[in-house]
C-alpha positions as CSV (number, residue, x, y, z in Angstrom):
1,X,10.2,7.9,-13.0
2,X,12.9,5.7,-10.7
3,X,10.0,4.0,-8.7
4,X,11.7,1.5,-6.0
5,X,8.5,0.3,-4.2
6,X,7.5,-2.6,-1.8
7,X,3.3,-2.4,-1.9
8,X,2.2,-5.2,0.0
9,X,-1.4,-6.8,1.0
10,X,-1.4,-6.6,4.5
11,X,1.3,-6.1,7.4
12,X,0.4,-9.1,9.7
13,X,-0.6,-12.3,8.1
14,X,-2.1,-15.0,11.1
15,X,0.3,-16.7,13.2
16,X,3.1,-14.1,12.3
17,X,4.5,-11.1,14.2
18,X,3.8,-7.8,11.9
19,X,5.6,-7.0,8.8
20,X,7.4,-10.5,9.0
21,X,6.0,-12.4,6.6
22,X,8.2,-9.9,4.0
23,X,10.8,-8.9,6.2
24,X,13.6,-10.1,3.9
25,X,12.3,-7.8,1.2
26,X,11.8,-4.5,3.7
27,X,15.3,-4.4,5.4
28,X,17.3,-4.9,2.1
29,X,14.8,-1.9,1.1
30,X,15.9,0.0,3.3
31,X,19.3,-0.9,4.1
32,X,21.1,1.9,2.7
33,X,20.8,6.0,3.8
34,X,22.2,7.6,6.7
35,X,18.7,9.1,7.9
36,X,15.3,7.3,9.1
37,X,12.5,5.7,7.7
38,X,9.7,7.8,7.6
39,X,6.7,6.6,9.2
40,X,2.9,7.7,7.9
41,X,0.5,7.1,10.4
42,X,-2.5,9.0,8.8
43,X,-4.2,5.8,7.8
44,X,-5.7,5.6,11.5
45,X,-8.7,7.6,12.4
46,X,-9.5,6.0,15.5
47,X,-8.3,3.3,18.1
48,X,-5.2,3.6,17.6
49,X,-3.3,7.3,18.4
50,X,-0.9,8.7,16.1
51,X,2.0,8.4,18.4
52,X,1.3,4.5,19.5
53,X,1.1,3.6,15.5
54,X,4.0,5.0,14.9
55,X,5.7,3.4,17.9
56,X,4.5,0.0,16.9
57,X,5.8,-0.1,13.3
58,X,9.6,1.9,14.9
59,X,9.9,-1.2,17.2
60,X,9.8,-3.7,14.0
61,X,12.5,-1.6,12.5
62,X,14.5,-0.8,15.1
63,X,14.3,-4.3,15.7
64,X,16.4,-4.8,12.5
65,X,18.4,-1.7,12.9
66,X,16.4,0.5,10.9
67,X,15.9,4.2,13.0
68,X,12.3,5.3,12.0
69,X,10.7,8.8,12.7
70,X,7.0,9.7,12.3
71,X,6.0,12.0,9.6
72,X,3.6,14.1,12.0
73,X,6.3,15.4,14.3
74,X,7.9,17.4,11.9
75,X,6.6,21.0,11.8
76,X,6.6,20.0,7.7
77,X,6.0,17.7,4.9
78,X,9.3,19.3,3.0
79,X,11.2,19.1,6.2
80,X,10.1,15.8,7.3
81,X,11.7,13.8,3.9
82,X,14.9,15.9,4.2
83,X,15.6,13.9,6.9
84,X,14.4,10.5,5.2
85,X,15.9,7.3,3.9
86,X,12.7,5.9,2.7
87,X,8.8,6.2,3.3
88,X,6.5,3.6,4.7
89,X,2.8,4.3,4.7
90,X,0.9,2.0,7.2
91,X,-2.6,0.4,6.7
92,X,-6.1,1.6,7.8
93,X,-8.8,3.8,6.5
94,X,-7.4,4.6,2.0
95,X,-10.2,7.1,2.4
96,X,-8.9,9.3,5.9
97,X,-5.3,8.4,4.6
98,X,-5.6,10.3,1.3
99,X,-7.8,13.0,2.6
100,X,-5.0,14.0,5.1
101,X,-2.1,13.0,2.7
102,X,-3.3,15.6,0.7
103,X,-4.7,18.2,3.3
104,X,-1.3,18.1,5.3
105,X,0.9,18.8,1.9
106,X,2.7,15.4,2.1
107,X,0.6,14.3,-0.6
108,X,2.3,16.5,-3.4
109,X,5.7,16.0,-1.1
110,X,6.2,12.4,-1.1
111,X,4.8,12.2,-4.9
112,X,8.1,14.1,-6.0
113,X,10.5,12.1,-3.3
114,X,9.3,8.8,-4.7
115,X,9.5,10.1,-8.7
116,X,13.0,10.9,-7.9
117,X,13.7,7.3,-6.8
118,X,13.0,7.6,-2.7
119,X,12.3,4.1,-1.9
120,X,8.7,3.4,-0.5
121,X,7.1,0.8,1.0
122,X,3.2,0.4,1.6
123,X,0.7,-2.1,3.9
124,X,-2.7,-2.1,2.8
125,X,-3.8,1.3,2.6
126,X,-0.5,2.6,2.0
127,X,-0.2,0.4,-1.3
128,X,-4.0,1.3,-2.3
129,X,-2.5,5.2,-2.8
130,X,0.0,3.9,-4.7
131,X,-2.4,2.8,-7.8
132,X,-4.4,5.2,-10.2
133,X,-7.3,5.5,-8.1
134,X,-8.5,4.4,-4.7
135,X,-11.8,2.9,-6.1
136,X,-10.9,-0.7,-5.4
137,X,-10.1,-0.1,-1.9
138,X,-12.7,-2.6,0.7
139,X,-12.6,0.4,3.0
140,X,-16.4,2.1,4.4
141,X,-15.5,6.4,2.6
142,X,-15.8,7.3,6.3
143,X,-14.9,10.9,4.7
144,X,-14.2,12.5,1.5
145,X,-11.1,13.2,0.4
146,X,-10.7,16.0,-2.5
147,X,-10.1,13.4,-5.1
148,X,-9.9,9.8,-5.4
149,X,-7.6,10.0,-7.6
150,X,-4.2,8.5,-6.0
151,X,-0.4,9.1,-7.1
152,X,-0.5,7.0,-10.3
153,X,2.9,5.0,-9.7
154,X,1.7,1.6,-11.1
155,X,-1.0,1.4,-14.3
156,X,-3.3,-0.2,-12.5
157,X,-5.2,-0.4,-9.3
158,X,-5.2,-2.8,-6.1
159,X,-7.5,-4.8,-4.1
160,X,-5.5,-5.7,-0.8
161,X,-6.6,-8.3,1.2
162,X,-8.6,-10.0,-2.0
163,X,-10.0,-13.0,-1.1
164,X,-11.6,-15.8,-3.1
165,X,-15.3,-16.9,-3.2
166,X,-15.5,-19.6,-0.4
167,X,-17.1,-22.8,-1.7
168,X,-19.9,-23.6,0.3
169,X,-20.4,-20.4,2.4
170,X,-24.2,-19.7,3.0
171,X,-23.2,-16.0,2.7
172,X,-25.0,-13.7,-0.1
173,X,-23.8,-11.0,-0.3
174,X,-21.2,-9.6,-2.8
175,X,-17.7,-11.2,-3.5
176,X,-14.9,-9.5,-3.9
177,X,-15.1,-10.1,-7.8
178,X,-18.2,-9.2,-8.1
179,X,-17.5,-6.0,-6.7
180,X,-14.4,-5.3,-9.1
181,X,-16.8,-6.4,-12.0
182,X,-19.2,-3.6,-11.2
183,X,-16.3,-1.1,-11.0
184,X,-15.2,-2.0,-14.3
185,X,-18.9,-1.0,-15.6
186,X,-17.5,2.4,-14.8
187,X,-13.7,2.6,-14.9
188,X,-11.2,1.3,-18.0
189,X,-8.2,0.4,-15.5
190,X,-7.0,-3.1,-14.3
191,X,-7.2,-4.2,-11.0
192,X,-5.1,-6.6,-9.3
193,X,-6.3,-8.6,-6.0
194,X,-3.4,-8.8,-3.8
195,X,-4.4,-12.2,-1.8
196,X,-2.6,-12.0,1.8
197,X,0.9,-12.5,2.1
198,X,1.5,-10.8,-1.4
199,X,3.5,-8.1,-1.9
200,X,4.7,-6.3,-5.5
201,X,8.1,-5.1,-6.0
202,X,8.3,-2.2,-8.4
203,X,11.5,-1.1,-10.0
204,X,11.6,1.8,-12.7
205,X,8.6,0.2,-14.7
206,X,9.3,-3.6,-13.9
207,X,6.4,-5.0,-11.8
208,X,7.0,-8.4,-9.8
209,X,4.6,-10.3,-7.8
210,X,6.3,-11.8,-4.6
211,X,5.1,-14.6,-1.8
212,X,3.6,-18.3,-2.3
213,X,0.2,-16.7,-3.6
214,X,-0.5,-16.4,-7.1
215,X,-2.6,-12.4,-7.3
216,X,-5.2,-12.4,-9.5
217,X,-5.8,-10.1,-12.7
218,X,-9.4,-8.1,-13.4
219,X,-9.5,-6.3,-16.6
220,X,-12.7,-4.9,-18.5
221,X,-13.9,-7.1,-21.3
222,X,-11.9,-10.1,-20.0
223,X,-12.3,-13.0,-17.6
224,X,-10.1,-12.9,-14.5
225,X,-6.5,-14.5,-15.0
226,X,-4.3,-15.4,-12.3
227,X,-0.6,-13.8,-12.0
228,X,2.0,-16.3,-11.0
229,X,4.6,-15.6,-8.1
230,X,7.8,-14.0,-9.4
231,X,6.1,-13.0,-12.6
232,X,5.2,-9.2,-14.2
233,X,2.0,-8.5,-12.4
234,X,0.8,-6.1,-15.1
């Protein structure tokens, strides 16, 4: 596969303007092609319409010259990546974003774009599809998709948004490792917790962890290690 992918753990991080934290990293992305950026908005299911999701992510781009299109106003999957430069899949629900991914067709569409070396960016949601599986997703499955089975670009799975036991909290419920712990009683794969403000880079089958974060490592049988900015991830 040609993989060129930004995956990233959030698109606002506090006191920043969306998708700015990375926006180095985005417009050299997508610099080149003569065509737009597609837009996937499918990650909303509520709140938030369609239209207004994809006008909110167009005025970042625009902002930077980039022309963006949404996916859902072409009468087709097919027809909407003719006309691409790239794909960027916003964040929301993984679960309502891979059940209509795959009901609509773009699913099997934007699979064989990105094999072929389309570039493709993800916030959140949109880089949970890009791992084996969506099981490490923190989203409620507010529906069921056919399959949780995801597109498979990267060996291992994410955990946007992963955040660190807080010393001292009162709380008792479960912590984010605990949770990927209790996946791994079921499932071989490694997961990586993206911490806010991370993002991956993936070229061909080079993996590089970018931002001021380290990411940190769960594989079964193994304690946790921590991945170091700028390094392989996986």
């Amino acid at each position: 596969m040609s993989l060129n992918l930004l995956l990233a753990s959030t698109s606002t991080v506090h006191g920043h303007p969306y998708l700015s934290y990375y926006k180095d990293a985005w417009t050299a992305h997508f610099a080149e092609g003569s065509g737009s950026v597609l837009f996937v908005p499918y990650a909303r299911p509520g709140g938030m319409s369609w239209d207004d999701y994809t006008a909110h992510a167009t005025k970042a781009f625009e902002a930077e010259g980039i022309p963006m299109r949404g996916m859902h106003t072409y009468a087709s999957p097919t027809e909407a990546l003719a006309d691409a430069r790239g794909v960027f899949i916003g964040g929301g629900n993984t679960f309502v974003l891979l059940k209509t991914l795959i009901e609509s067709g773009a699913f099997a569409a934007i699979d064989e774009a990105v094999k072929a070396g389309m570039p493709y960016m993800g916030s959140s949601a949109g880089s949970n599809v890009a791992g084996l599986t969506v099981g490490t997703t923190n989203d409620m499955p507010i529906v069921y998709p056919p399959q949780f089975d995801a597109f498979g670009w990267i060996p291992f799975n994410l955990n946007p948004h992963y955040l660190d036991p807080m010393e001292g909290t009162t709380h008792m419920g479960e912590t984010r490792e605990t949770r990927i712990r209790e996946f791994h009683h079921f499932n071989s794969q490694p997961v990586l917790g993206l911490r806010e403000g991370s993002w991956l880079e993936v070229r061909g089958d080079n993996v590089t962890l970018h931002g001021s974060l380290t990411a940190r490592l769960f594989e079964a049988g193994k304690a946790p290690a921590e991945v170091s900015s700028g390094a392989l991830a996986i």
